[in-house]
N, C-alpha and C positions, 0 to 999 in steps of 0.2 A: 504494500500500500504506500501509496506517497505520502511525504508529511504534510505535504498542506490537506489532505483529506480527512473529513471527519465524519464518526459516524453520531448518524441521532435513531433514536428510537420514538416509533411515533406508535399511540395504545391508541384505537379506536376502538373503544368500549359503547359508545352510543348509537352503534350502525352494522347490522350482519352484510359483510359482504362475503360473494362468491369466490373461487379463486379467480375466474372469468371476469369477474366484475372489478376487484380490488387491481387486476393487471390492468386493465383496460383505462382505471383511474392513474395509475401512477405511468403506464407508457405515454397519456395525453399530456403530461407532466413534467415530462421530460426523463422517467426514471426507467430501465432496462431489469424486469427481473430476472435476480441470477440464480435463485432455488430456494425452494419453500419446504417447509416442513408442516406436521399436524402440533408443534407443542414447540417452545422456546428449550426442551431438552434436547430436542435434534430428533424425535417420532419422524420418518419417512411420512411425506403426505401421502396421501388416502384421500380422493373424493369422499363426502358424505361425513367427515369427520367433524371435531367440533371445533376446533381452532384450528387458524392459518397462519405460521410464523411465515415470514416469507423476508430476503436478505435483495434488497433494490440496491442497483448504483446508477446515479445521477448519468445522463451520456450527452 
């Protein structure tokens, strides 16, 4: 990673998105997803599951 790069974490607790739909928000955005998970431990994503960790970089 380069230094001038930072990371943020952004919680959206207020809003169920799909993984379809949360990409779709963050590619119009300017952001590239680079791999999602089910769970902030690292759970392999699963369609149908109940959370979407998912690791964007700005492009």
């Amino acid at each position: 990673m380069d230094e001038d790069c930072t990371v943020k974490t952004y919680r959206l607790w207020l809003h169920d998105y799909s993984l379809e739909t949360v990409s779709r928000v963050l590619e119009q955005n300017g952001f590239k997803v680079e791999k999602t998970w089910n769970s902030f431990s690292g759970e392999p994503y699963r369609e149908g599951g109940d959370w979407i960790a998912i690791a964007a970089r700005k492009v």
